[in-house]
C-alpha positions as MATLAB code, in Angstrom:
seq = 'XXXXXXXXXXXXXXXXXXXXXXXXXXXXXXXXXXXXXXXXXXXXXXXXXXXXXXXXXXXXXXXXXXXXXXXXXXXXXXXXXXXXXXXXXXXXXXXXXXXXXXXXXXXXXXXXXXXXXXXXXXXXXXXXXXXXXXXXXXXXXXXXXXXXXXXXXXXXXXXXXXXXXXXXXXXXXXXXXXXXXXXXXXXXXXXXXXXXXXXXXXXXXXXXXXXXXXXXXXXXXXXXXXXXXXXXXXXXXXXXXXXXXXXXXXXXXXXXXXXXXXXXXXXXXXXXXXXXXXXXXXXXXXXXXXXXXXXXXXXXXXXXXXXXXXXXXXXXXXXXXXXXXXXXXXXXXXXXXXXXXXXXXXXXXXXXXXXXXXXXXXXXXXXXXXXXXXXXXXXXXXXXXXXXXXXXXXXXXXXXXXXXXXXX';
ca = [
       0.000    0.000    0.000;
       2.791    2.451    1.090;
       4.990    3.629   -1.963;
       8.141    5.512   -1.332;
      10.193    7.721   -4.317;
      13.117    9.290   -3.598;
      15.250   11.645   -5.395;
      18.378   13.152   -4.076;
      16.909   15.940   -2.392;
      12.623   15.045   -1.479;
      11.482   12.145   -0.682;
       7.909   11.298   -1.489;
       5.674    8.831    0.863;
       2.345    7.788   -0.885;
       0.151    6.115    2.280;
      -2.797    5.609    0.301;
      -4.474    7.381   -3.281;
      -4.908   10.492   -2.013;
      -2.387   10.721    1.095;
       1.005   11.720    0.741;
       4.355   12.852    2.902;
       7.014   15.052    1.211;
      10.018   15.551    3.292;
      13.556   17.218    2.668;
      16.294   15.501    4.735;
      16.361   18.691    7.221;
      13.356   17.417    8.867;
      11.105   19.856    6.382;
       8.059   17.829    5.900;
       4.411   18.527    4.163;
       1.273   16.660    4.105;
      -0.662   16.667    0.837;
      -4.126   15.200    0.631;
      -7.061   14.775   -1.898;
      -7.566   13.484   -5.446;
      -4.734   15.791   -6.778;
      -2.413   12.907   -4.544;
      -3.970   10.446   -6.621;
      -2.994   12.282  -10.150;
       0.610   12.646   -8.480;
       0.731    9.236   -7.766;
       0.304    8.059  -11.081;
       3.320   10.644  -12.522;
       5.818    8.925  -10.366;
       4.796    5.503  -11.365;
       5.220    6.449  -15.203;
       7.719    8.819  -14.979;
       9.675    8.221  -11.384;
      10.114   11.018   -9.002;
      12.599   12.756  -11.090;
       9.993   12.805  -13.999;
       7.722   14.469  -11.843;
       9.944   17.317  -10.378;
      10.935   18.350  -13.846;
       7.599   18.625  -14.686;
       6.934   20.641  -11.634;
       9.979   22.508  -12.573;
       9.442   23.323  -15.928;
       6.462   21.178  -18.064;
       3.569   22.603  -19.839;
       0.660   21.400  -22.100;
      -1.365   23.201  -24.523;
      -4.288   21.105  -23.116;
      -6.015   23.422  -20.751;
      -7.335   20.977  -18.345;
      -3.737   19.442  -17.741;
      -2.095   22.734  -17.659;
      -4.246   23.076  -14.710;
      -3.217   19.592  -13.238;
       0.233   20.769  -13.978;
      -0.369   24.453  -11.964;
      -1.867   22.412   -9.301;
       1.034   20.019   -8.295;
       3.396   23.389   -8.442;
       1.244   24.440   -5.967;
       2.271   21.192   -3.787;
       5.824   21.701   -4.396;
       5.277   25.572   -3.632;
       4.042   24.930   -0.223;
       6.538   22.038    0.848;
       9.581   24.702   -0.260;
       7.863   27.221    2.112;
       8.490   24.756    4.794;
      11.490   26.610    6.253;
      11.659   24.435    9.614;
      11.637   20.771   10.540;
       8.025   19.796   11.341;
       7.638   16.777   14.242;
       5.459   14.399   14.322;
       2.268   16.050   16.005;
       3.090   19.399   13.124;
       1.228   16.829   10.269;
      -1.777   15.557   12.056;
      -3.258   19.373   12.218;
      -6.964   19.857   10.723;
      -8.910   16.879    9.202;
      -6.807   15.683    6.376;
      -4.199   15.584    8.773;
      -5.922   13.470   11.086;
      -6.567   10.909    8.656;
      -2.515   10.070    8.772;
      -2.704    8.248   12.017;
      -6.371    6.792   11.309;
      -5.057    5.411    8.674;
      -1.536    4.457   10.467;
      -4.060    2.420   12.950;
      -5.975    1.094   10.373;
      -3.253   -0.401    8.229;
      -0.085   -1.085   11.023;
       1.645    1.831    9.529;
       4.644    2.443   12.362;
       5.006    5.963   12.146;
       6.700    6.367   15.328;
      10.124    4.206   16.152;
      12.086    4.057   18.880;
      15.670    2.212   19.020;
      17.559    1.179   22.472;
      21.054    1.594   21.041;
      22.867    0.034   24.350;
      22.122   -0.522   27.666;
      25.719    0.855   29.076;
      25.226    3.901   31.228;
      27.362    6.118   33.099;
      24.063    7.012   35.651;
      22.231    4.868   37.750;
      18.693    7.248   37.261;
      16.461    5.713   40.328;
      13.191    5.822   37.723;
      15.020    4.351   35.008;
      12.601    1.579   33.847;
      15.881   -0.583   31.786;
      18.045    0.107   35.123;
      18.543   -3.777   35.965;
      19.752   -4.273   31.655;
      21.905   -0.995   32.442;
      23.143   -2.450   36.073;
      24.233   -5.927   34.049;
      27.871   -7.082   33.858;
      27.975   -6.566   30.203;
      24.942   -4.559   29.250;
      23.593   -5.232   25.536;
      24.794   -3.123   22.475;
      23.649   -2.988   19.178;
      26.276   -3.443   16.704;
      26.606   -0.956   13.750;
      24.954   -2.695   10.769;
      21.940   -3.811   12.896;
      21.041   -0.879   13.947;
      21.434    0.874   10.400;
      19.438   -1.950    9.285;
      16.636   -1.278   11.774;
      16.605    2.291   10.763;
      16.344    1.571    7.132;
      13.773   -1.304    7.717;
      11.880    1.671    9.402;
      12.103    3.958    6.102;
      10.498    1.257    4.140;
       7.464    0.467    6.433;
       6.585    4.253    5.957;
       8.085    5.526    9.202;
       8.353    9.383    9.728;
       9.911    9.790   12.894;
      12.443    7.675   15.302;
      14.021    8.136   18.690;
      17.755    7.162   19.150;
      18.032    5.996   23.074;
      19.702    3.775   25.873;
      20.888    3.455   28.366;
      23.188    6.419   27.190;
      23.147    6.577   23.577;
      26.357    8.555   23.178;
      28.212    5.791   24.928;
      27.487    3.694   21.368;
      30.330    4.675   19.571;
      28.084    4.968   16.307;
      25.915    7.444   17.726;
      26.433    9.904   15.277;
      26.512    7.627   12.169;
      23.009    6.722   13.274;
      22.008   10.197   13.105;
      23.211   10.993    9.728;
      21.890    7.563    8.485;
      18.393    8.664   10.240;
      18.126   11.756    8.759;
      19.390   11.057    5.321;
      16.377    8.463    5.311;
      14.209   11.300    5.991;
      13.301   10.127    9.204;
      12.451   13.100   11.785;
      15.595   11.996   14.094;
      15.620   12.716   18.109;
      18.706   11.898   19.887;
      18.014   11.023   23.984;
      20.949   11.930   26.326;
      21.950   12.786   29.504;
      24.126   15.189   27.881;
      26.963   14.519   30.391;
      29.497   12.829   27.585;
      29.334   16.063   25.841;
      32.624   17.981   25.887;
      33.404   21.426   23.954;
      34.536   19.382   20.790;
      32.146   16.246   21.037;
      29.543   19.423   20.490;
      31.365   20.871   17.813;
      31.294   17.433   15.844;
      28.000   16.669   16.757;
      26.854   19.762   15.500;
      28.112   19.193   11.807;
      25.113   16.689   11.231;
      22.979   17.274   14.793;
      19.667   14.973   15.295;
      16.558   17.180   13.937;
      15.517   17.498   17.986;
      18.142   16.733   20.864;
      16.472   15.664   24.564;
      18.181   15.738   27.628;
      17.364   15.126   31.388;
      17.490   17.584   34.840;
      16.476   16.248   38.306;
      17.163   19.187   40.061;
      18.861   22.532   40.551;
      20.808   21.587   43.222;
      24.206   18.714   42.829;
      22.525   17.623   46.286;
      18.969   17.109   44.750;
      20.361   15.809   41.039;
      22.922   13.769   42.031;
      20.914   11.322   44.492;
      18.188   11.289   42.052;
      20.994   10.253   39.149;
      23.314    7.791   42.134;
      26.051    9.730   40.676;
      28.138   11.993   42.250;
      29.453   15.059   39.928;
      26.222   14.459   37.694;
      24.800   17.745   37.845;
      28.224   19.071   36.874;
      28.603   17.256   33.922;
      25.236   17.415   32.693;
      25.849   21.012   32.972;
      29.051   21.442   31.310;
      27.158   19.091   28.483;
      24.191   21.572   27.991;
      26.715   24.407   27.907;
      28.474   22.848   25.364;
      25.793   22.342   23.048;
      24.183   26.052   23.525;
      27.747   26.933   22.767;
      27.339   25.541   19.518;
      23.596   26.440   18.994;
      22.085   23.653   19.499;
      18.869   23.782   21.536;
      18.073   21.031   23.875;
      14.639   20.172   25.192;
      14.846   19.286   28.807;
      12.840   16.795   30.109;
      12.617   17.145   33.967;
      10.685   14.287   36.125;
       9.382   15.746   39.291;
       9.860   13.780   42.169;
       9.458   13.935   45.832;
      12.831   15.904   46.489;
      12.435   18.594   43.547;
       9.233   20.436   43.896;
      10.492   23.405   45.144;
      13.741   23.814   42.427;
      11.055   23.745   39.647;
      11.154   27.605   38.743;
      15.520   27.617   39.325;
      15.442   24.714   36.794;
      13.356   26.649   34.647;
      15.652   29.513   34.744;
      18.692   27.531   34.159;
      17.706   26.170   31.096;
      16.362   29.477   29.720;
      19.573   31.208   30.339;
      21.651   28.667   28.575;
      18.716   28.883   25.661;
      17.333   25.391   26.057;
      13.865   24.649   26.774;
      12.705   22.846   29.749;
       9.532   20.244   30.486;
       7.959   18.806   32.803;
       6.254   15.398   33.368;
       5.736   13.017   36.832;
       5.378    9.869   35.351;
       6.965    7.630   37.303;
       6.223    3.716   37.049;
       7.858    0.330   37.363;
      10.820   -1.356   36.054;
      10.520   -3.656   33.115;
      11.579   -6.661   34.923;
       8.489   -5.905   37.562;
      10.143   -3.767   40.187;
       7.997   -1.442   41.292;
      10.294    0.400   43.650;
      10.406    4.211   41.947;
       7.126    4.485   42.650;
       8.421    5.578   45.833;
       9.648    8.755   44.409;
       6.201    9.655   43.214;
       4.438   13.316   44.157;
       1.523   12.554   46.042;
      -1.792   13.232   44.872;
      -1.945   16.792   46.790;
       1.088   18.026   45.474;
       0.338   17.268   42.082;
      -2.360   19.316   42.381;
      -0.936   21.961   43.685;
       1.462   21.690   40.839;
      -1.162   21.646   38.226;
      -3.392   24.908   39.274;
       0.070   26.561   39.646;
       0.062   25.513   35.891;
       4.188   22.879   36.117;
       1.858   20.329   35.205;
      -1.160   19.356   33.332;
      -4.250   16.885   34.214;
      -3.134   13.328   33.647;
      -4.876   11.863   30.354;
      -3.439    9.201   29.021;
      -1.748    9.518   25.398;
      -3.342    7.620   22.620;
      -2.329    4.011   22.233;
      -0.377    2.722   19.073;
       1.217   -0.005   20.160;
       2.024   -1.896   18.004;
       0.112   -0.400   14.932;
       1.069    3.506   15.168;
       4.618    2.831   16.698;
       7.421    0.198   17.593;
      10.616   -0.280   19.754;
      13.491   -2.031   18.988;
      15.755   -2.416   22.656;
      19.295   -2.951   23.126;
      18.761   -6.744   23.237;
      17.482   -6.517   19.845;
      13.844   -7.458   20.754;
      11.113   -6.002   19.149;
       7.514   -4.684   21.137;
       4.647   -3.032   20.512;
       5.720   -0.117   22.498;
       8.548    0.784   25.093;
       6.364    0.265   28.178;
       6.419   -3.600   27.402;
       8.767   -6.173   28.491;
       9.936   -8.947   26.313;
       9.113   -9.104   22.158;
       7.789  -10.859   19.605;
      10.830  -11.173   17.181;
      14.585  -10.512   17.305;
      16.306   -7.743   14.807;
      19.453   -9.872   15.389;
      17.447  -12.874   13.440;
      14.997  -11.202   11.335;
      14.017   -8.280    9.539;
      11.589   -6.196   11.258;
       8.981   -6.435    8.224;
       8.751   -9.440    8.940;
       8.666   -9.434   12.875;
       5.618   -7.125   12.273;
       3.778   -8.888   10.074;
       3.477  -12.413   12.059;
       0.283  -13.098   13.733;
       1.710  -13.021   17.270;
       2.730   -9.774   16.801;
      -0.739   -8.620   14.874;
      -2.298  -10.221   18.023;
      -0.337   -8.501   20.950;
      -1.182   -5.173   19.020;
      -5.005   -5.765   18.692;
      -5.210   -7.058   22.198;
      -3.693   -3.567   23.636;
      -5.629   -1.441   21.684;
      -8.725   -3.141   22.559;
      -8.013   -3.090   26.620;
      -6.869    1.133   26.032;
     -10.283    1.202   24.927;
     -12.386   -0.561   26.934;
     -12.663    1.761   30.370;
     -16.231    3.508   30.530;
     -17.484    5.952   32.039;
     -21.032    5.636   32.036;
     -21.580    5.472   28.437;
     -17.801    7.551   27.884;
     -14.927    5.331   26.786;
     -12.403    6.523   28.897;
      -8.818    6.427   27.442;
      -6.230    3.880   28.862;
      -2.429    3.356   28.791;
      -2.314   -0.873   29.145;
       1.503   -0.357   29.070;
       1.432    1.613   32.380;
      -0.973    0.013   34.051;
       1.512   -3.396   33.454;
       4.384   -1.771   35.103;
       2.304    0.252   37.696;
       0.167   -3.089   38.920;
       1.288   -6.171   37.039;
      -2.175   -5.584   34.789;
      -3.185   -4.344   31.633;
      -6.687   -3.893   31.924;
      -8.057   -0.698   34.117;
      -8.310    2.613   34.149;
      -4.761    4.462   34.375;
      -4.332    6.658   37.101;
      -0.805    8.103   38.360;
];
């Protein structure tokens, strides 16, 4: 169903006869939709991609009717070259046509969304960290170089438009930033997850040559006192610091994802500030659940009900709702073991990247199964006659069950 053209500068994803992705390598992306798609589609199957962008460039007809066709894809093209800066994920599901691209993504198992565990070595010991007993292994699992590039480019050719580069630490992978460049030069919107500690004045400079699209890192606190026992490492806040200095040095602006916890509620606005004055961005979140393996220790670190409150008229956070479910249709993770799951809240997989491709991991039955078993228990809560949305993925780690309503 999914056709994908590329020439050396646009690549252009077809997701159905009149749904369509164009996207430039710097994370420039643009949604076209109606029969028009359909007259496009057909172009590129004559004439290939290229035939189609020198019509767009230069073609005519002394028939009326096509010369209108012909004005009318320009006026595509016209709008994608306005597209002056990378678009994520949520930028094309805007309006109705755009909300038929993950209808349709649910409908079909289209995984827009990837995520890939490129090791499990860390140099922190985060107490929420849901992979901490892979991390806290003798010899922690690492991807090897061609997997992963394989994983990325089995991604590209399912129709994926965006995937997250992780850990563990991802810059401890010595391929990091080959990943990257491979990532992006598949046209994938690329964001690279780090605790920004490993990054040194000319790790940032190099990094910046070919920098993921978005670059996340994590805060626990404003304090080394606060950070540090949330991280288990002493000198973390330092080096995190230097890190996020580094990277402003070289203008690249990090989103900062900050869990609040039960030691940081009062370093919220200092954390806020810190980040602004380096010219990052900061966020904030409290979801805090089990480990993977069943450990359901960091719950302990949770904000209790009253505080969270508190925190949400003072407007830090915002009501809990659970996200929409894809598992397993909409999205996919690959971990550092090379398994394959519907999503990243669940343990285990249903295929191995090490021993098969992932097309065909996520076509088998098992797989088709786990994903249409989720979706139907994030569904089922009511509310009287309301369908309240549910997250089965949290509700495993948080109570050892899928089904229920999620609360945090």
């Amino acid at each position: 169903m999914i056709s994908i053209y590329r020439s050396e500068a646009v690549v252009l994803r077809f997701y159905d006869d009149e749904l369509a992705v164009l996207s430039r390598r710097d994370g420039a992306r643009h949604l076209a939709h109606g029969p028009l798609v359909t007259v496009m589609r057909r172009l590129v199957e004559s004439s290939g991609l290229d035939g189609l962008l020198r019509l767009v460039e230069g073609g005519s007809s002394d028939n009326a009717q096509q010369q209108a066709v012909i004005e009318a894809i320009r006026g595509v093209f016209a709008q994608f070259q306005q597209v002056s800066q990378p678009i994520p994920m949520g930028g094309l599901f805007k309006g109705a046509a755009g909300a038929r691209l993950p209808k349709l993504s649910l409908q079909e198992r289209i995984p827009l969304t990837g995520m890939c565990e490129i090791t499990y070595r860390c140099n922190l010991r985060c107490q929420h960290c849901f992979v901490l007993h892979k991390i806290e292994e003798e010899r922690p699992a690492h991807v090897d170089d061609e997997t992963v590039l394989r994983m990325l480019r089995d991604l590209a050719s399912m129709g994926c438009l965006d995937v997250s580069l992780t850990g563990g630490e991802a810059t401890l992978h010595r391929g990091y930033q080959r990943f990257v460049t491979e990532a992006k030069s598949l046209h994938l919107y690329t964001v690279l997850k780090t605790n920004a500690t490993t990054f040194t004045a000319q790790r940032a400079r190099d990094y910046a040559k070919d920098p993921a699209h978005e670059t996340h890192a994590s805060l626990y606190g404003s304090t080394a006192e606060v950070h540090d026992e949330f991280t288990a490492v002493a000198g973390s806040l330092v080096k995190t610091m230097a890190g996020l200095r580094a990277l402003a040095d070289v203008g690249i602006r990090v989103k900062v994802n900050c869990t609040i916890w039960t030691r940081n509620t009062d370093q919220l606005a200092e954390m806020k500030q810190q980040m602004e004055e380096l010219g990052h961005y900061i966020v904030f979140d409290d979801i805090i659940h089990g480990r993977l393996n069943g450990d359901r220790s960091p719950q302990a670190l949770r904000i209790s009900p009253l505080v969270r409150n508190q925190l949400v008229s003072n407007g830090w956070l915002k009501p809990f709702a659970p996200s929409p479910c894809g598992a397993g249709k909409m999205k996919v993770k690959i971990d550092a073991e090379g398994r394959i799951a519907t999503c990243e809240l669940f343990p285990g997989g249903f295929g191995n990247a090490h021993e098969a491709s992932l097309p065909e991991v996520w076509a088998a039955p098992g797989f088709r199964d786990a994903s249409d078993e989720t979706m139907m228990l994030a569904n089922s809560e009511r509310d009287g006659d309301k369908v309240v949305r549910s997250c089965p993925g949290l509700n495993l780690l948080n109570t050892g069950q899928m089904a229920g309503r999620t609360t945090i």
